[in-house]
DSSP file (Angstrom, degrees, kcal/mol; ACC not computed):
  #  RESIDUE AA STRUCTURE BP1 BP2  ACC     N-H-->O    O-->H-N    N-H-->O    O-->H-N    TCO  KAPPA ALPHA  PHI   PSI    X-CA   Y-CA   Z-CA
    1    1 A X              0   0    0      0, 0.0     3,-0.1     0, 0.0     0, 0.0   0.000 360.0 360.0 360.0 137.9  -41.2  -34.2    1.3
    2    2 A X        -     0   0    0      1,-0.1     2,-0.3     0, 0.0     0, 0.0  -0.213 360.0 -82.6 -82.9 173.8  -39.2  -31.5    2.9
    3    3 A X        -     0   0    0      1,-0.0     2,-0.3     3,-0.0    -1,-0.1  -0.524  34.9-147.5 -46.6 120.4  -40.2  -28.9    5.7
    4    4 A X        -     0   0    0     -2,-0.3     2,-0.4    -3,-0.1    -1,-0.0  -0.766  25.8-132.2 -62.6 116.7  -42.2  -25.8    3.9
    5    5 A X        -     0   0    0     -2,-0.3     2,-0.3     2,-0.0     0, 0.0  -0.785  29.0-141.8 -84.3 156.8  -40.9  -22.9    6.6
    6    6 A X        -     0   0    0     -2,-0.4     2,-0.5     0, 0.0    -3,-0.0  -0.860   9.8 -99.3-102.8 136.4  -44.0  -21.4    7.1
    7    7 A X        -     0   0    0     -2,-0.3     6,-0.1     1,-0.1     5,-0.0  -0.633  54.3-106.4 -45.5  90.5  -44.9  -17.2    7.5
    8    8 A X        -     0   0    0     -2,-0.5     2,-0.4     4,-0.2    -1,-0.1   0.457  34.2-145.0 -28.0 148.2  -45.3  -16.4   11.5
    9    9 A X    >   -     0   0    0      3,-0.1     3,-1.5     4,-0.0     2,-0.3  -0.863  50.6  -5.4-129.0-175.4  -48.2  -15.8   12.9
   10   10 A X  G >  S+     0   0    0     -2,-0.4     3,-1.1     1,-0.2     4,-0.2  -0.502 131.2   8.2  53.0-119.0  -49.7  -13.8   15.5
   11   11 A X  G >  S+     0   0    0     -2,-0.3     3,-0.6     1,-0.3    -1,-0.2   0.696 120.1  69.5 -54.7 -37.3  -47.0  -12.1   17.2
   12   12 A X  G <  S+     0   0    0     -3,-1.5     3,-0.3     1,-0.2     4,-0.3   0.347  81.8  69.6 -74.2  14.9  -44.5  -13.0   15.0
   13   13 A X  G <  S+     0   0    0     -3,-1.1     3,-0.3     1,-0.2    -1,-0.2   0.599  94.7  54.9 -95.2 -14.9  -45.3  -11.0   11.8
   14   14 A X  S <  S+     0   0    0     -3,-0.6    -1,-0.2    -4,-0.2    -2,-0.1   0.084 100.2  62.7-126.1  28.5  -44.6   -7.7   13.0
   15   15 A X  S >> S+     0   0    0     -3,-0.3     4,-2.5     3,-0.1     3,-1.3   0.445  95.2  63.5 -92.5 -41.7  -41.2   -9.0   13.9
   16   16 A X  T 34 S+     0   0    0     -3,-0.3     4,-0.5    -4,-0.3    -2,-0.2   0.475  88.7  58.1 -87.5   5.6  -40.5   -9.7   10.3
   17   17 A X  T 34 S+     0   0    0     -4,-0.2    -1,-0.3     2,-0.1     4,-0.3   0.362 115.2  49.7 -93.5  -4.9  -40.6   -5.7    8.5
   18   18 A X  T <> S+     0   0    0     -3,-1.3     4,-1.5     3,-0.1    -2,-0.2   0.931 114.2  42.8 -69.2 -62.7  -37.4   -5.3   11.5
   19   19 A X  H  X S+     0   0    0     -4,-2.5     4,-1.6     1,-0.2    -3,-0.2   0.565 108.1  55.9 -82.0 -16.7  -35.6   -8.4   10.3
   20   20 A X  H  > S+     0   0    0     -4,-0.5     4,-4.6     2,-0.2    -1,-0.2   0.895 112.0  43.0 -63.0 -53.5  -35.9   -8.0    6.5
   21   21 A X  H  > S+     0   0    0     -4,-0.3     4,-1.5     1,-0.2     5,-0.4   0.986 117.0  43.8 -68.6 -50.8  -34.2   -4.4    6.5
   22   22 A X  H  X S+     0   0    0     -4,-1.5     4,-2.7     2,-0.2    -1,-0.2   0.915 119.0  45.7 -65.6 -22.8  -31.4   -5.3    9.0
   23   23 A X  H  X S+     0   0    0     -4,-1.6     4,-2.1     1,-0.2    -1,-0.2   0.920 114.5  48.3 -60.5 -33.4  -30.8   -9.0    6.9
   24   24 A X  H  X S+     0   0    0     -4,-4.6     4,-1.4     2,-0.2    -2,-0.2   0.588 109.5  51.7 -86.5   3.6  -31.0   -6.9    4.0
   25   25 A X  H  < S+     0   0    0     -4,-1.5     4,-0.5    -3,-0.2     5,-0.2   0.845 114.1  53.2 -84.9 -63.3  -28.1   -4.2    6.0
   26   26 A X  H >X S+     0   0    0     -4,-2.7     4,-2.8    -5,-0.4     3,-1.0   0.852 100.1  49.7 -45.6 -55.3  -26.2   -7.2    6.4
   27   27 A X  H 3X S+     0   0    0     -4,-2.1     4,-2.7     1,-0.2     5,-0.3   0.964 116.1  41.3 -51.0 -68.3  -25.9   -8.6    3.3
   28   28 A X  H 3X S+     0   0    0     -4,-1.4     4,-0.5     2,-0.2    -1,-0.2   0.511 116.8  53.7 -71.2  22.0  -24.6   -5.1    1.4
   29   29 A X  H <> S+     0   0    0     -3,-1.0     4,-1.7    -4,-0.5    -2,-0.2   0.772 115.1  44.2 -95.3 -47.8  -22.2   -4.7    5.1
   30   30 A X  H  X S+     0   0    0     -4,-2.8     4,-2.7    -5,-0.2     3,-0.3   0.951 115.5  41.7 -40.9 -58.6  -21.1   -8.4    3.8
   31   31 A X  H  < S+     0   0    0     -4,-2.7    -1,-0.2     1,-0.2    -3,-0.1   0.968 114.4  53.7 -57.7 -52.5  -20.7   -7.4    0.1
   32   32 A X  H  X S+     0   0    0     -4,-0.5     4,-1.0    -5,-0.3     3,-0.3   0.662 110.5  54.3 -75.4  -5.8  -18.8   -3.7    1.3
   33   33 A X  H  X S+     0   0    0     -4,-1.7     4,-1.2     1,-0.4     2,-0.9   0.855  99.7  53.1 -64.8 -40.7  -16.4   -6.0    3.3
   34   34 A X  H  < S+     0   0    0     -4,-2.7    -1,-0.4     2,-0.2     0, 0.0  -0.997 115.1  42.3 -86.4 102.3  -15.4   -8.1    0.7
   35   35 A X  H  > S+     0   0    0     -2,-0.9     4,-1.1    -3,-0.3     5,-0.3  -0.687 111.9  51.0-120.1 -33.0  -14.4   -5.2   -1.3
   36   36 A X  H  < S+     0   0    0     -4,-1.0    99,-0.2     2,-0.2    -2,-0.2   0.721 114.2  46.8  -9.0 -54.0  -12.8   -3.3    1.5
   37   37 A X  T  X S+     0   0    0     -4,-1.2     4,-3.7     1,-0.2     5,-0.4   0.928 112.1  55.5 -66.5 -74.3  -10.8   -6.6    2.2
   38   38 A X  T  4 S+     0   0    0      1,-0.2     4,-0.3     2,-0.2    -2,-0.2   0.688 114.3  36.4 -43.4 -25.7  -10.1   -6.7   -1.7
   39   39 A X  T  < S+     0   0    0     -4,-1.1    -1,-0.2    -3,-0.1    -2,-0.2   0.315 105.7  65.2-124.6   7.1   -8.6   -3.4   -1.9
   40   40 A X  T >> S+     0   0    0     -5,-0.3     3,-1.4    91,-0.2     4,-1.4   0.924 107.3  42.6 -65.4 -55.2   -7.0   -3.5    1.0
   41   41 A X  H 3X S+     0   0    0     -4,-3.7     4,-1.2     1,-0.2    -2,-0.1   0.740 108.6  51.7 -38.3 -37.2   -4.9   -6.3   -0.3
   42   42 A X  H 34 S+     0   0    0     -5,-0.4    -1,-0.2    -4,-0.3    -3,-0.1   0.417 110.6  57.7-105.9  12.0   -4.2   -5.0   -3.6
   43   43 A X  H X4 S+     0   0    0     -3,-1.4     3,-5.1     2,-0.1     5,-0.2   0.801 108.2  61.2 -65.2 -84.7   -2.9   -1.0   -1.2
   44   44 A X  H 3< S+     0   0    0     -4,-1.4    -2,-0.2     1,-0.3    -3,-0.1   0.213 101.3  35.1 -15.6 -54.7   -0.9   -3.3    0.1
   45   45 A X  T 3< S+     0   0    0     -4,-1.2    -1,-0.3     2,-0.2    -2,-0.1   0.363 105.2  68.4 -94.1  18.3    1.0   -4.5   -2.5
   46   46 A X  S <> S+     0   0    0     -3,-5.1     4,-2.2     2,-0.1    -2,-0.2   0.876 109.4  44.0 -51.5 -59.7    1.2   -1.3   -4.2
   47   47 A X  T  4 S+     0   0    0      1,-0.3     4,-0.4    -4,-0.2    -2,-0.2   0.476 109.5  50.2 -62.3  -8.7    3.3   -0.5   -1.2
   48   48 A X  T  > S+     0   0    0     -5,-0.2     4,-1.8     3,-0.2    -1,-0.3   0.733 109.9  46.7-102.8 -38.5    4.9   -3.0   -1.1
   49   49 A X  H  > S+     0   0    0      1,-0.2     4,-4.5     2,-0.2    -2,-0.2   0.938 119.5  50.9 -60.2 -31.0    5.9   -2.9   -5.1
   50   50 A X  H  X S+     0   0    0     -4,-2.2     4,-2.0     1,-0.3    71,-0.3   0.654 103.3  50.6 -73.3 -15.0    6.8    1.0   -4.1
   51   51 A X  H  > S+     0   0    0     -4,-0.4     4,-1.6    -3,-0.2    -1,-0.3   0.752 113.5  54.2 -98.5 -33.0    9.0    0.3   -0.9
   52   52 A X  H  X S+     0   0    0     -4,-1.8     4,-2.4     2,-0.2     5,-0.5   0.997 110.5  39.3 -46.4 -70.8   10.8   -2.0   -3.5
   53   53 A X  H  X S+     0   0    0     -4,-4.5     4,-2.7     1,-0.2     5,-0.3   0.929 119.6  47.1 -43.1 -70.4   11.5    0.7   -6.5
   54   54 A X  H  X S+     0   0    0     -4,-2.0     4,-0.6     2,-0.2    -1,-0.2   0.810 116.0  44.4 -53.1 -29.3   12.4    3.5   -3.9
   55   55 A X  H >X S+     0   0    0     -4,-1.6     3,-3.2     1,-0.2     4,-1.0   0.924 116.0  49.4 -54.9 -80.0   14.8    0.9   -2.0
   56   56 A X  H 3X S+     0   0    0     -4,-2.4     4,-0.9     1,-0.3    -2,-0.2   0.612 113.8  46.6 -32.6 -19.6   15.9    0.0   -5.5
   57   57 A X  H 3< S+     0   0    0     -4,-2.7     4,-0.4    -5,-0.5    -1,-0.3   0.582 106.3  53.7-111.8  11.6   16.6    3.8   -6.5
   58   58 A X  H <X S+     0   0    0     -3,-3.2     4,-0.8    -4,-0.6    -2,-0.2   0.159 105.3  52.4-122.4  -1.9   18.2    4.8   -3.8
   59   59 A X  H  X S+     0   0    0     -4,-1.0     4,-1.1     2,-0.1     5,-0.3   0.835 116.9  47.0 -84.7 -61.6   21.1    1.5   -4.3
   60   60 A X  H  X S+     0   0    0     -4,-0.9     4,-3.0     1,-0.2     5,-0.2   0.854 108.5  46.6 -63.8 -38.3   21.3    3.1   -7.9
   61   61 A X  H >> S+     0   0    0     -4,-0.4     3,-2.2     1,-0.3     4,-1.1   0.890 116.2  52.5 -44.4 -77.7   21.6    6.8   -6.4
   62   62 A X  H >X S+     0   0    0     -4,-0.8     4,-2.7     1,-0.3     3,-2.0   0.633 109.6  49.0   4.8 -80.8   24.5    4.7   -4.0
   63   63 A X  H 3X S+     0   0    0     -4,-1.1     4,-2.7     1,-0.3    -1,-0.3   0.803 109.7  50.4 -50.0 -50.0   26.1    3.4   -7.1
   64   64 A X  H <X S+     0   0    0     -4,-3.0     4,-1.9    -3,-2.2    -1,-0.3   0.764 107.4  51.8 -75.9 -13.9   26.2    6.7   -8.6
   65   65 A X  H <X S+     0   0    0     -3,-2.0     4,-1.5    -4,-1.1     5,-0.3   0.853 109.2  49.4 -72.2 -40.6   27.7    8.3   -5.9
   66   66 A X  H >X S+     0   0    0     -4,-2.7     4,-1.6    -5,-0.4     3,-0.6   0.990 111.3  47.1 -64.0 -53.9   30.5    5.9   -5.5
   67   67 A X  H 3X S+     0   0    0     -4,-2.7     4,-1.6     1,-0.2    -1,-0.2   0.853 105.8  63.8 -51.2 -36.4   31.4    5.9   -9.1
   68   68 A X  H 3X S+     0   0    0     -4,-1.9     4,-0.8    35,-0.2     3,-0.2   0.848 107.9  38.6  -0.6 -82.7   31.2    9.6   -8.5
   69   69 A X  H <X S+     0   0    0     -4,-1.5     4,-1.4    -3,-0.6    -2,-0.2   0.456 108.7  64.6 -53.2 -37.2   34.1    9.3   -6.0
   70   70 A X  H  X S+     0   0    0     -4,-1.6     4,-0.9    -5,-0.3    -1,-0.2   0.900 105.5  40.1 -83.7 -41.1   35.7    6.9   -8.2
   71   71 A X  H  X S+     0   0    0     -4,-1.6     4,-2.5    -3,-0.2    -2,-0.2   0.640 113.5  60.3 -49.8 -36.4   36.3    9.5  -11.3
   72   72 A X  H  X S+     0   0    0     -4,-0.8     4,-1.0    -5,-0.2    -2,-0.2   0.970 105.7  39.0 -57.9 -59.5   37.1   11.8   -8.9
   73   73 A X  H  X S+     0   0    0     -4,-1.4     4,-3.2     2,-0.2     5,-0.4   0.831 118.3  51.4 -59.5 -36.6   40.1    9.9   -7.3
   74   74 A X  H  X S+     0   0    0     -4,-0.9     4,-6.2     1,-0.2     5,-0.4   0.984 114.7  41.4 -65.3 -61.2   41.3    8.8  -11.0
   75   75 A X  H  < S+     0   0    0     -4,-2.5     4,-0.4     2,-0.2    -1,-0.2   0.731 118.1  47.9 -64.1  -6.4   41.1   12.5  -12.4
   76   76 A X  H >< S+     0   0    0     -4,-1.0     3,-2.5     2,-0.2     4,-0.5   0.926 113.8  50.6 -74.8 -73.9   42.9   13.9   -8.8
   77   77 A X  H 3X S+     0   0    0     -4,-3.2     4,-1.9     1,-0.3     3,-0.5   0.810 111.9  46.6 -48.4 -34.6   45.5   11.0   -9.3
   78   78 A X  T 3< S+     0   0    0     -4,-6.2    -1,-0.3    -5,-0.4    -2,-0.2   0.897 113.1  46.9 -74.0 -23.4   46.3   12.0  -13.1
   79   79 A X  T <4 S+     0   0    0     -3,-2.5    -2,-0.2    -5,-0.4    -1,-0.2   0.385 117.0  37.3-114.2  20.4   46.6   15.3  -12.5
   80   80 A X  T  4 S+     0   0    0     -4,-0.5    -3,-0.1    -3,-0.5    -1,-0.1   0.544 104.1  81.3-112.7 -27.4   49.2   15.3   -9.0
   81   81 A X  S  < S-     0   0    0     -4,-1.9     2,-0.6     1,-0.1     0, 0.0  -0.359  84.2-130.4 -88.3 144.1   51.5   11.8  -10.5
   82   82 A X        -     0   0    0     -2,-0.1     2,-0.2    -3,-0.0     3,-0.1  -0.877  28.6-157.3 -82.0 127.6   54.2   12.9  -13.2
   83   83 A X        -     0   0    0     -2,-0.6     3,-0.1     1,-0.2     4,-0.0  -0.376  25.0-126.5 -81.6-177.5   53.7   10.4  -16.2
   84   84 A X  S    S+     0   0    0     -2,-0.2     2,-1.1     1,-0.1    -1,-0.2   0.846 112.2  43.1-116.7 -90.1   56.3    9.6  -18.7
   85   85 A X     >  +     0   0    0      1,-0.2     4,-1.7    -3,-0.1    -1,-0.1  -0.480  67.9 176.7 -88.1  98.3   53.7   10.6  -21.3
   86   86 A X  H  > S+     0   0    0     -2,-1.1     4,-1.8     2,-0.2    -1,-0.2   0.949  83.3  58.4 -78.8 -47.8   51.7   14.2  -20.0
   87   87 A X  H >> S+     0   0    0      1,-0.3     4,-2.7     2,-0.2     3,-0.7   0.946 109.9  37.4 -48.4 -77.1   49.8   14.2  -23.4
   88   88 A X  H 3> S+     0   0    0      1,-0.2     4,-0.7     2,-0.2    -1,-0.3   0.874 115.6  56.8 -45.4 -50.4   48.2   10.8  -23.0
   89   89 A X  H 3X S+     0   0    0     -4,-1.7     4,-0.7     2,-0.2    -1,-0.2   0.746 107.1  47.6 -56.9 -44.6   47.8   11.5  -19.1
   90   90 A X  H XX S+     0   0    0     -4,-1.8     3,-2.0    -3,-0.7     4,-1.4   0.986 110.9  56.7 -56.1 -71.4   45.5   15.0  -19.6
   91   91 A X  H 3X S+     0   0    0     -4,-2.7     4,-0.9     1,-0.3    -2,-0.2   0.417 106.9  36.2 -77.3  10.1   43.8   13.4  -21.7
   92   92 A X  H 3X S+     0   0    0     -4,-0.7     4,-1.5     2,-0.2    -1,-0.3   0.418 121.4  56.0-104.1 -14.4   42.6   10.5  -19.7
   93   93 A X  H <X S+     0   0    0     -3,-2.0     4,-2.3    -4,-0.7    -2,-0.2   0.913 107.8  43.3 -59.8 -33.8   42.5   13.3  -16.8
   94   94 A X  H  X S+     0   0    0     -4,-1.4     4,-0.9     2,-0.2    -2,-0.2   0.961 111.2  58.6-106.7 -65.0   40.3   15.3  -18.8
   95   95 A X  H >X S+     0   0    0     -4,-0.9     4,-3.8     2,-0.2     3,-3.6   0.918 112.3  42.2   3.1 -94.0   38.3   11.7  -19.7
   96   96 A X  H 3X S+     0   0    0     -4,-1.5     4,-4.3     1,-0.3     5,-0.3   0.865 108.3  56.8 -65.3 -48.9   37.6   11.1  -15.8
   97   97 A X  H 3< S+     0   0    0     -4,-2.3    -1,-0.3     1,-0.2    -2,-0.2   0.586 110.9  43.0 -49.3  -8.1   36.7   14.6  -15.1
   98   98 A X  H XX S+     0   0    0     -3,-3.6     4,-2.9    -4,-0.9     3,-1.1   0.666 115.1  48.9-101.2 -47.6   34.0   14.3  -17.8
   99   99 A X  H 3X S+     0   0    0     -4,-3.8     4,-4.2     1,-0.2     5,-0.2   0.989 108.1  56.7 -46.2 -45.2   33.0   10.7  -16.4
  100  100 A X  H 3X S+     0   0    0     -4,-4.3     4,-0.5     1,-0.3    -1,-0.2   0.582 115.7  41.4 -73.7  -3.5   32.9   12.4  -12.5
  101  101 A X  H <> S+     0   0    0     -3,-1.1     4,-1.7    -5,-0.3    -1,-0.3   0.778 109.7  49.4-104.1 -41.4   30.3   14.9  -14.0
  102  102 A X  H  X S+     0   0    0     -4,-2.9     4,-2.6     2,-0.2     5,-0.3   0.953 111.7  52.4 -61.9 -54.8   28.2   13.0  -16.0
  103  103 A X  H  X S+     0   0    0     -4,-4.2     4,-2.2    -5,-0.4   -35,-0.2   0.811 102.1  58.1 -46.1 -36.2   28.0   10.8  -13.0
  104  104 A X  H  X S+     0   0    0     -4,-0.5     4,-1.5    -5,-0.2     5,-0.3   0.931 107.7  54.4 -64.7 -40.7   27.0   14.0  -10.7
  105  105 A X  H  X S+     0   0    0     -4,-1.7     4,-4.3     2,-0.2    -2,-0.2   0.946 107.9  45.9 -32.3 -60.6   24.1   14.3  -13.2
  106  106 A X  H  X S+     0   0    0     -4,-2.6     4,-3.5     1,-0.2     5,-0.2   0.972 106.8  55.2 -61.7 -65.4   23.0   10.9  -12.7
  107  107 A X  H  X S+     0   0    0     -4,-2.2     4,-2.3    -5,-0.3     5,-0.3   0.878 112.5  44.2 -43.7 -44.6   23.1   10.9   -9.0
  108  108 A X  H >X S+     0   0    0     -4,-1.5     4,-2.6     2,-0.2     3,-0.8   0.979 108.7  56.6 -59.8 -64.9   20.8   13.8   -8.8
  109  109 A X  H 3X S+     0   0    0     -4,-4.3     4,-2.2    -5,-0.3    -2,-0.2   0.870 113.7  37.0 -41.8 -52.1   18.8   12.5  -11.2
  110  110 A X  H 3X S+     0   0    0     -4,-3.5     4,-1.2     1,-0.2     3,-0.3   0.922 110.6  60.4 -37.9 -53.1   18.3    9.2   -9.1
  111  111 A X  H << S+     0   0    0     -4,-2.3    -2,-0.2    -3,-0.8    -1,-0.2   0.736 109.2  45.5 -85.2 -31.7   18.2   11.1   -5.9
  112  112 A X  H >X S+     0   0    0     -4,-2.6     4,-1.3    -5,-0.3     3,-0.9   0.852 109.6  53.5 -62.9 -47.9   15.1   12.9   -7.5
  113  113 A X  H 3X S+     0   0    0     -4,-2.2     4,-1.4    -5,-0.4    -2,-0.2   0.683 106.7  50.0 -74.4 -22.3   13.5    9.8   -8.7
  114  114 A X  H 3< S+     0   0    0     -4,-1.2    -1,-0.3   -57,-0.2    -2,-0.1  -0.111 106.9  56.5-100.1  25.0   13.6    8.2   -5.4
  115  115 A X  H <4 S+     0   0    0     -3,-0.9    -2,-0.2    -5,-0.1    -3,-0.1   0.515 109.1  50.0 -77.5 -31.8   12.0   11.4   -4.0
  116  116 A X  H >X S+     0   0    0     -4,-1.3     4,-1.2     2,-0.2     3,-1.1   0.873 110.2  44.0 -67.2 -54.0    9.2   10.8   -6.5
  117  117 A X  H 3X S+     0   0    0     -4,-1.4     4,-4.6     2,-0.3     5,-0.3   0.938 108.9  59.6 -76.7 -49.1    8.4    7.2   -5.8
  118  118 A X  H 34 S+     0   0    0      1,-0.2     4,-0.3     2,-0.2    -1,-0.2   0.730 103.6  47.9 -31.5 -15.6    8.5    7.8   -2.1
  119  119 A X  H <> S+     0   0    0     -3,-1.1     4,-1.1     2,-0.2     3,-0.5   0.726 116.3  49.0-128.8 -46.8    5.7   10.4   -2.4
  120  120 A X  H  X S+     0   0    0     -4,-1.2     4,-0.6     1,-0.2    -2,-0.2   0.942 113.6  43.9 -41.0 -58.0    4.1    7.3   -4.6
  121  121 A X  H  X S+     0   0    0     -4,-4.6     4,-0.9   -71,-0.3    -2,-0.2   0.606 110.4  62.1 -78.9 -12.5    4.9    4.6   -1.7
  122  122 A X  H  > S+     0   0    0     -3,-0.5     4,-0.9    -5,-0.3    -1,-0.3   0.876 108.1  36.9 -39.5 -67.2    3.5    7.4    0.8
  123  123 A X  H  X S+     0   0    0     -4,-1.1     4,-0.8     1,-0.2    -2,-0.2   0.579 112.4  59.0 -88.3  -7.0    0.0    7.5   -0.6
  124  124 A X  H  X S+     0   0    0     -4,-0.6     4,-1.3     2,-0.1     3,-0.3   0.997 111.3  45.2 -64.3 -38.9    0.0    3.6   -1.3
  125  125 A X  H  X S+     0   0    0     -4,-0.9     4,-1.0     1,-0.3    -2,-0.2   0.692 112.8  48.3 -93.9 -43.6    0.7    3.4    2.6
  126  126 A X  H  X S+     0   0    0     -4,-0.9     4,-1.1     1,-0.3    -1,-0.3   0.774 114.7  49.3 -94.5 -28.7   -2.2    6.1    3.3
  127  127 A X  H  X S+     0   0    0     -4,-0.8     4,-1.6    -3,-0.3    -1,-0.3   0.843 109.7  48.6 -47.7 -47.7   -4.6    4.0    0.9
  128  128 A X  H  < S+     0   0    0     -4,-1.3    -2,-0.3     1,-0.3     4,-0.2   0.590 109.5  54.6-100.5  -6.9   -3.9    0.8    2.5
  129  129 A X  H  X S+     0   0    0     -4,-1.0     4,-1.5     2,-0.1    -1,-0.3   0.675 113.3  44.8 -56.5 -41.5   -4.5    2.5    5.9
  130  130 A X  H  X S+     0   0    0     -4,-1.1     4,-0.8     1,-0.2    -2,-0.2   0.773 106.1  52.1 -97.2  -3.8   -7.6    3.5    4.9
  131  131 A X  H  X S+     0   0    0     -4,-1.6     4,-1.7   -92,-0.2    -1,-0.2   0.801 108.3  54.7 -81.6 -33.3   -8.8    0.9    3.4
  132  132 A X  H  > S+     0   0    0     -4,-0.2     4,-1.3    -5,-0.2    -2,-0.2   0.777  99.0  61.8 -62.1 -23.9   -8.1   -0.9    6.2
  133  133 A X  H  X S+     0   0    0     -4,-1.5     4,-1.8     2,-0.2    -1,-0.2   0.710 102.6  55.2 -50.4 -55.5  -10.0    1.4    8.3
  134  134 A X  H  X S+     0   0    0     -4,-0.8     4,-2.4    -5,-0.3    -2,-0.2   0.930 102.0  50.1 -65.0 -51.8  -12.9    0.6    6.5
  135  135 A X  H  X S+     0   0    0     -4,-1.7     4,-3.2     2,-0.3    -1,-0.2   0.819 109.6  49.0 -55.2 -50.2  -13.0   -2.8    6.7
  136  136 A X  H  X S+     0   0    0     -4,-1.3     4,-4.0    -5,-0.2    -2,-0.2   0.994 118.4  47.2 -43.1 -73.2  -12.6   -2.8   10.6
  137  137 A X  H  X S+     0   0    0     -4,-1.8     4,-2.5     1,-0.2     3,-0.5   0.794 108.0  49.3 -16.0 -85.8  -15.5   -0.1   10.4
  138  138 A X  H  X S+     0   0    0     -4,-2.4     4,-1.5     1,-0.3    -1,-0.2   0.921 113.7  54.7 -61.9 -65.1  -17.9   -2.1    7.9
  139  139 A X  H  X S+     0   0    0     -4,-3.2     4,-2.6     1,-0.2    -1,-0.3   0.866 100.7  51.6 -45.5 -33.4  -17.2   -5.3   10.7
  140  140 A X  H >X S+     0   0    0     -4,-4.0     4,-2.2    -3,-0.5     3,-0.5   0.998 111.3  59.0 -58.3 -57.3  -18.3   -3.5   13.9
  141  141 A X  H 3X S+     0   0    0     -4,-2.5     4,-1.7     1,-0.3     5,-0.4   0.878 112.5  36.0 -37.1 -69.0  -21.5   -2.9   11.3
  142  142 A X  H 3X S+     0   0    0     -4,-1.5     4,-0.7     1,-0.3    -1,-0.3   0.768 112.1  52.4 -46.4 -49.7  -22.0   -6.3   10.9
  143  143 A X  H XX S+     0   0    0     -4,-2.6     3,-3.2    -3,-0.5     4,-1.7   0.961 118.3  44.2 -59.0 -59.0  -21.2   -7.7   14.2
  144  144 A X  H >X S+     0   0    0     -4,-2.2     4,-3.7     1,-0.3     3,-2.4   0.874 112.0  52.3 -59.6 -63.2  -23.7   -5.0   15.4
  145  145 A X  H 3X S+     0   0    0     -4,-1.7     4,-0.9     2,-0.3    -1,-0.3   0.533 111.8  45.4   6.1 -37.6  -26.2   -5.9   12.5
  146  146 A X  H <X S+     0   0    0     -3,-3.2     4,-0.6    -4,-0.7    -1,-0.3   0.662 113.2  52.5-118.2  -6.3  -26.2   -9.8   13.5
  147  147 A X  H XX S+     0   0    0     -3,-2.4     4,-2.1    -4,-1.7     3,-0.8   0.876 105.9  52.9 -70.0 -41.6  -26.6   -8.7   17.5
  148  148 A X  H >X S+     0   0    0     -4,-3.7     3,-2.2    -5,-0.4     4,-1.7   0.916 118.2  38.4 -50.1 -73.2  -29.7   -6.7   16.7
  149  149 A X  H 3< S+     0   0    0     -4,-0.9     4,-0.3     1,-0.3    -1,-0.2   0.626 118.1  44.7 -51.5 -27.5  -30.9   -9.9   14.9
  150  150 A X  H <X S+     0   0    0     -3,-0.8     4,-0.7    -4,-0.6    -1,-0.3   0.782 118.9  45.5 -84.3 -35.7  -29.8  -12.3   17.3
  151  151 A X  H << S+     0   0    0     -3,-2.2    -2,-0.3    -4,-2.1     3,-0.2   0.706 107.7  60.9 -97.8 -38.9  -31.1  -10.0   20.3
  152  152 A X  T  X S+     0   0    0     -4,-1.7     4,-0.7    -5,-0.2    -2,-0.2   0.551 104.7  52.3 -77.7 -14.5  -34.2   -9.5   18.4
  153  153 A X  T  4 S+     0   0    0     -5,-0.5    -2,-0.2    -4,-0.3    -1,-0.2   0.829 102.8  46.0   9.3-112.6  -34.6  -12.9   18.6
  154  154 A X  T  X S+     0   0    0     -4,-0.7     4,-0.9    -3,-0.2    -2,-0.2   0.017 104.4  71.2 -70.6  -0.8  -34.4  -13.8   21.9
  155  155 A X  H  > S+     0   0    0     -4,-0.2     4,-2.4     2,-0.2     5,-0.3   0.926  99.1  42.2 -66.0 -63.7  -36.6  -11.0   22.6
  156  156 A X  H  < S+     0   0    0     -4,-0.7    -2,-0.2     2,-0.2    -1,-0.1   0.375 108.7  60.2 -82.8   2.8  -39.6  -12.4   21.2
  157  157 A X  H >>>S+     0   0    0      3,-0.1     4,-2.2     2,-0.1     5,-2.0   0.816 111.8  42.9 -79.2 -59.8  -39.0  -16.0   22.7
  158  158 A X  H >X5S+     0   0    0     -4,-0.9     2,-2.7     1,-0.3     3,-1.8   0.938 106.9  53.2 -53.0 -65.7  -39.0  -14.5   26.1
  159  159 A X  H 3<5S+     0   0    0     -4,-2.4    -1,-0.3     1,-0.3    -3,-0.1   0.544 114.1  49.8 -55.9  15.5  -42.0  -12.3   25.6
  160  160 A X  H <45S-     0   0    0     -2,-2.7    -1,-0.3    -3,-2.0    -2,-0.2   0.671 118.1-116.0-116.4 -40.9  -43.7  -15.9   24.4
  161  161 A X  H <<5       0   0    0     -4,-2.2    -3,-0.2    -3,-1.8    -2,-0.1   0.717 360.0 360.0  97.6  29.6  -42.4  -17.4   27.5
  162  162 A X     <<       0   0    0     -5,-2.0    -4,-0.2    -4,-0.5    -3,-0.1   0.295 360.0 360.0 -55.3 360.0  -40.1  -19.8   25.6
């Protein structure tokens, strides 16, 4: 038949209204770790999805600028080279000059949208610092939480002359 733990006696009951509230401290410091830990993780790869997009909107901004550049050169080059045909030649000037403007549209527009998700990936960052914060925090509780117990303890074995 197994061991029954038994309720102290003598000296040891008025040990056990200390150790019930600080087990029971422990247990919700345990519980507010694991969810501290848990949304630490999931800042974290918020920031992590968000340093993706803004990298990833700031190649397209890239892109647009180059194509930019690229409309630019075409509609410069039609409009210094003598063609054989000037009709046909305006109008593919007049073509590239429309592209090199729609493309300055675009590029702002990017260059805006990767201002936006920066100011996203900013506050995942500041999330996932502070959740992290917490979690250190909520361990010093515990650690302190399982010396009191451990130190309350060994108290009462010395004062027994254990």
């Amino acid at each position: 038949m197994p061991e029954m733990i038994e309720a102290p006696e003598g000296g040891h009951h008025e040990e056990l209204p200390f150790m019930l509230p600080v087990a029971f401290t422990l247990s919700v410091l345990a519980v507010l770790v694991s969810i501290a830990t848990l949304m630490g993780h999931r800042a974290s790869t918020e920031l992590l999805v968000a340093q993706t997009k803004v990298a990833d909107q700031w190649a397209m901004y890239q892109a647009k600028n180059i194509r930019l550049r690229q409309m630019q050169v075409a509609a410069d080059l039609f409009a210094t080279v003598m063609p054989a045909d000037k009709e046909k030649a305006a109008a593919l000037e007049k073509k590239y000059k429309e592209e090199a403007e729609r493309y300055e549209k675009e590029k702002d527009d990017a260059g805006e949208q990767s201002k936006e998700t920066e100011a996203e990936r900013d506050l995942a960052a500041k999330r996932e610092n502070r959740y992290d914060a917490g979690e250190v925090i909520l361990e010093i509780a515990l650690i302190i939480c399982s010396l009191t117990l451990l130190t309350k303890k060994k108290d009462s074995g010395l004062r027994e002359g254990r």
